[in-house]
VOLUM-622510 format. One line per 10 residues: number of its first residue (from 1); their letters; for each residue x, y, z of C-alpha. Coordinates in Angstrom, 2 decimals, always signed. Layout:
NUM> A> X:Y:Z  ...
//
This chain:
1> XXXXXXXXXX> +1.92:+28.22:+2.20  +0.14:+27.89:+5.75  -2.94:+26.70:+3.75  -0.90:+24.07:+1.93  +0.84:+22.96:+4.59  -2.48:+22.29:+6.80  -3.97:+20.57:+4.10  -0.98:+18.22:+3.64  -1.20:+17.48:+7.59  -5.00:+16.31:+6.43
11> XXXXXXXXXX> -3.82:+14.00:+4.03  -4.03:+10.47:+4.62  -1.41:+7.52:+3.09  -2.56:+4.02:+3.58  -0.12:+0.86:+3.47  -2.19:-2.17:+2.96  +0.43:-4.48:+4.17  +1.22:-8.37:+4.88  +2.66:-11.60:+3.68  +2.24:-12.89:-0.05
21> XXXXXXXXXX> -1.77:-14.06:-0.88  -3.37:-12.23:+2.10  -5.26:-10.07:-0.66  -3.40:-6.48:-0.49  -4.45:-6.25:-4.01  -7.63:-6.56:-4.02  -8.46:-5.05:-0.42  -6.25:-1.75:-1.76  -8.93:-1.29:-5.12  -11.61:-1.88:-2.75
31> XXXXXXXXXX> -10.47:+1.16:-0.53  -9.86:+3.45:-3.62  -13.35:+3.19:-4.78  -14.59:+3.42:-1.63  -12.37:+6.72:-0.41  -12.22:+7.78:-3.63  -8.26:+7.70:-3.84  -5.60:+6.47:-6.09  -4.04:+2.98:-5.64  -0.86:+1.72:-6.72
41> XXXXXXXXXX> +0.57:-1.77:-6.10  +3.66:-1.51:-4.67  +5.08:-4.32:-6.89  +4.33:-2.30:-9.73  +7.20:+0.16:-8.22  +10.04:-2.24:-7.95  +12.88:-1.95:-10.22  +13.36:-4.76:-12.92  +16.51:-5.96:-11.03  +14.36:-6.81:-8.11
51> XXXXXXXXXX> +11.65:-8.66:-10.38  +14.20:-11.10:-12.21  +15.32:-11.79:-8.74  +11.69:-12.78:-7.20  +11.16:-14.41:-10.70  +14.00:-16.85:-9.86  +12.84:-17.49:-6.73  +15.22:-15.27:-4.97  +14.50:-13.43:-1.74  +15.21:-9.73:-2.28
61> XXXXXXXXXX> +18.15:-8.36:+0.70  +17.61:-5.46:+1.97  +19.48:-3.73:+0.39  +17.39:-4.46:-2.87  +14.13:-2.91:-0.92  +15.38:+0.26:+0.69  +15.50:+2.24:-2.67  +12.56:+0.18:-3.72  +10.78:+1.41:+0.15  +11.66:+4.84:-0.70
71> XXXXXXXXXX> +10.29:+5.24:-3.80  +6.51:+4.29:-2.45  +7.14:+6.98:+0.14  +8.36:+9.29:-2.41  +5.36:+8.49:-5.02  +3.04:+8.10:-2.45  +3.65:+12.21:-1.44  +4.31:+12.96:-4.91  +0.58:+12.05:-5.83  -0.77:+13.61:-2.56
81> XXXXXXXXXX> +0.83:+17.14:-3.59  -0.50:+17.15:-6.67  -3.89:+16.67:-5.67  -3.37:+19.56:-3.54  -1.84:+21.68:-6.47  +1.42:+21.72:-4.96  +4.31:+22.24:-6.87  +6.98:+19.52:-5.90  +10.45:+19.66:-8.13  +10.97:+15.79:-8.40
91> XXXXXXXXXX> +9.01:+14.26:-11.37  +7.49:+10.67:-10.97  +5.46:+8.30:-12.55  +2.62:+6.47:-10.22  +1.54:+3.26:-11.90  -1.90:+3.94:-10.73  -3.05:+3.19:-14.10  -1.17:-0.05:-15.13  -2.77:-3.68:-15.76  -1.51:-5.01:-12.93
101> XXXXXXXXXX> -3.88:-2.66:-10.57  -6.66:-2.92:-13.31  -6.95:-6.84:-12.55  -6.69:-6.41:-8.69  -10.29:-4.12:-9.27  -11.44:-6.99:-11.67  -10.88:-9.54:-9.25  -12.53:-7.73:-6.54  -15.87:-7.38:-8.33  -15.14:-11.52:-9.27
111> XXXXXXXXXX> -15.73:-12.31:-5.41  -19.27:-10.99:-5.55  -20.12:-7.29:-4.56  -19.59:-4.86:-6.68  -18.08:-1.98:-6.21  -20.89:+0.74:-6.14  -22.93:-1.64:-4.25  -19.76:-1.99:-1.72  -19.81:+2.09:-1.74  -23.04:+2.33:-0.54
121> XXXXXXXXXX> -23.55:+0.01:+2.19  -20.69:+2.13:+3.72  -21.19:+5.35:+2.66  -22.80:+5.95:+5.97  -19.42:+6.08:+7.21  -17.46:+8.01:+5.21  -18.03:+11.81:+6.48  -14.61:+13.75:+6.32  -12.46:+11.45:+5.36  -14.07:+10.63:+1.91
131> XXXXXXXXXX> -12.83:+14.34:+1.31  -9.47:+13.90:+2.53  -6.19:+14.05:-0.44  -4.49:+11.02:-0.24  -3.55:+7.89:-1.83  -3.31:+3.69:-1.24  -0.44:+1.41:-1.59  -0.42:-1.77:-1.18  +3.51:-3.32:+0.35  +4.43:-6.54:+1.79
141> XXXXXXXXXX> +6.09:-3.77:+4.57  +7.20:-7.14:+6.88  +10.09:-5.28:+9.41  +9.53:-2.47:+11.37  +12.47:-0.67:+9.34  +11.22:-0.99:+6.38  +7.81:+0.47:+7.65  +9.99:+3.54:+9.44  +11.14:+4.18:+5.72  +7.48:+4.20:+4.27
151> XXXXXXXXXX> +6.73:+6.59:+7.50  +9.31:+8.95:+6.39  +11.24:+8.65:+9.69  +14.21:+6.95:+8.19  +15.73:+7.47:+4.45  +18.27:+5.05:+2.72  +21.64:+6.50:+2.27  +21.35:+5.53:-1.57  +18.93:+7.69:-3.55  +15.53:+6.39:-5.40
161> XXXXXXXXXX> +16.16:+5.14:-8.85  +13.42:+7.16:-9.36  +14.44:+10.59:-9.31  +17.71:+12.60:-8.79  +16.50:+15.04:-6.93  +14.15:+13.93:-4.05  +14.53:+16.55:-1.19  +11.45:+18.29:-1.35  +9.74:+14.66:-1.26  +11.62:+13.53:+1.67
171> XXXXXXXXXX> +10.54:+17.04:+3.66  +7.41:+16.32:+3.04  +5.14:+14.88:+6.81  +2.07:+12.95:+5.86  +0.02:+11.17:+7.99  +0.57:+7.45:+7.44  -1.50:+4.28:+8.18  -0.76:+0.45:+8.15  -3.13:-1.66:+7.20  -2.49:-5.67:+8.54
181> XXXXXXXXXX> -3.98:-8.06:+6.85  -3.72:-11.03:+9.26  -4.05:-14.24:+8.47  -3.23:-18.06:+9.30  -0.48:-20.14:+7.27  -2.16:-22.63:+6.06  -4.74:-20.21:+4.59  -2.51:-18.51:+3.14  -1.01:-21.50:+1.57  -4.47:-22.61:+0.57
191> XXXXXXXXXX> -4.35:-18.73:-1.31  -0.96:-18.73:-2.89  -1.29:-22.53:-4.25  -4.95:-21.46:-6.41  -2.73:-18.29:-7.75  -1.83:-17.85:-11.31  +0.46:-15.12:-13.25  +2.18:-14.11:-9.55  +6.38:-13.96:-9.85  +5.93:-14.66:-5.53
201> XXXXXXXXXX> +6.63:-18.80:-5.64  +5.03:-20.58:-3.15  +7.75:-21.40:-1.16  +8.62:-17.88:-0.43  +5.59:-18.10:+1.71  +7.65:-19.60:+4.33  +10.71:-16.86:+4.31  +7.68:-14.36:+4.32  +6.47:-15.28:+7.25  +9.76:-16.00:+8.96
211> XXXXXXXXXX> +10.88:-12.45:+8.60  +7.22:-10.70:+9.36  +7.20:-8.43:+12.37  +4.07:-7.87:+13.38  +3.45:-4.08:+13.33  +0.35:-4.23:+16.08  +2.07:-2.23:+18.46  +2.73:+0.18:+16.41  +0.92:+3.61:+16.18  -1.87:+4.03:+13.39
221> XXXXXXXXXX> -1.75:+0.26:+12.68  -5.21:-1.24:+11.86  -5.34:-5.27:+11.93  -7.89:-7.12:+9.40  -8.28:-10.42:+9.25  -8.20:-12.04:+5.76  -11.16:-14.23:+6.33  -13.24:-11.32:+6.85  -14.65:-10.04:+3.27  -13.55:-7.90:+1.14
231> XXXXXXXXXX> -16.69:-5.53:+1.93  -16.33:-5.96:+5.89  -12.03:-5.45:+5.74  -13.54:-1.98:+4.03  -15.92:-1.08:+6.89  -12.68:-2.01:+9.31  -10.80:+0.47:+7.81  -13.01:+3.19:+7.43  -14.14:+3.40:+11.38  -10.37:+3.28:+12.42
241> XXX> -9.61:+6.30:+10.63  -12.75:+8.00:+10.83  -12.25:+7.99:+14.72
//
């Protein structure tokens, strides 16, 4: 169990987070085939009650997200353990394989490098933490207690539609890392405008950024700029946690 537990303390979670159109998508496939580790789009976790409401152009409360926060968490442990051979008692489902995340890797080799090539004009870089367990999510993750909840330092009072039983889950201390992609408004206009197929409307953009708290003072928090490429927001990543 000592074993276990030390290589669970190794593991590595990574939130790409920000605002609607700053690419968490396509920077989070980039990072699996780079590290070599599962991604999920956090989207692809929310319940269908929370989709109809985006659909309609309805902000979600928060209420609506704090199950929704929890299951990431939840998942995002869930998939760590069993790459570690871990037996956990709560059963769930990572999307890691749906179309959603298979057209966030097809539009990353779109914009130009692709992937392999990406891989090895960084593989310099990645020395131990290439070898790492762990797993990428990409969240909007805009307020700080919503980001406490992907931490594990705070758990709803409701449980995750996603399992009845989540205690071993929630017992569970991973390392976790934010990562900001940070970009202007009117970019990010100029993005969500030339998007099609995307239940975020436009003119969410605006609450978005209204409610954002900017997580850059908070620990194990790396900041990327979204007019940096896709292949230089990698690099970014990859020195900050290979410190």
């Amino acid at each position: 169990m000592e074993g276990d537990r030390n290589e669970i303390n190794h593991a590595i979670f990574l939130v790409v987070m920000g605002v609607s159109g700053t690419g968490k998508s396509t920077l989070g496939a980039a990072l699996s085939n780079a590290l070599k580790l599962p991604f999920i789009d956090g989207d692809d976790l929310h319940p269908p009650s929370n989709v109809a409401k985006m659909t309609r152009g309805e902000a979600l409360t928060d209420e609506d997200r704090k199950p929704w926060l929890a299951r990431i968490r939840q998942t995002a442990v869930k998939s760590i353990l069993d790459q570690l051979g871990v037996p956990a008692s709560t059963d769930i489902e990572p999307c890691i394989n749906k179309p959603e995340t298979r057209r966030a890797m097809d539009k990353f080799e779109e914009e130009g490098m692709p992937v392999e090539e990406c891989r090895g004009t960084i593989s310099p870089l990645l020395s131990e933490v290439q070898h790492r367990p762990g797993i990428i999510i990409a969240c909007s993750a805009l307020k700080k207690t919503y980001r406490d909840i992907l931490r594990g330092l705070t758990r709803p009072t409701s449980p995750s539609p996603c399992c009845e039983d989540s205690s071993d889950l929630n017992a569970v201390t991973i390392q976790t890392w934010f990562v900001f992609l940070k970009g202007s408004k009117d970019m990010l206009m100029d993005r969500m405008q030339k998007r099609k197929g995307h239940f975020m409307k436009v003119q969410m953009l605006e609450s978005q950024l209204g409610t954002l708290e900017s997580p850059e003072d908070e620990p194990d928090v790396i900041t990327v700029p979204i007019e940096c490429s896709t292949e230089e927001q990698v690099r970014c990543v990859v020195m900050a946690i290979d410190l």
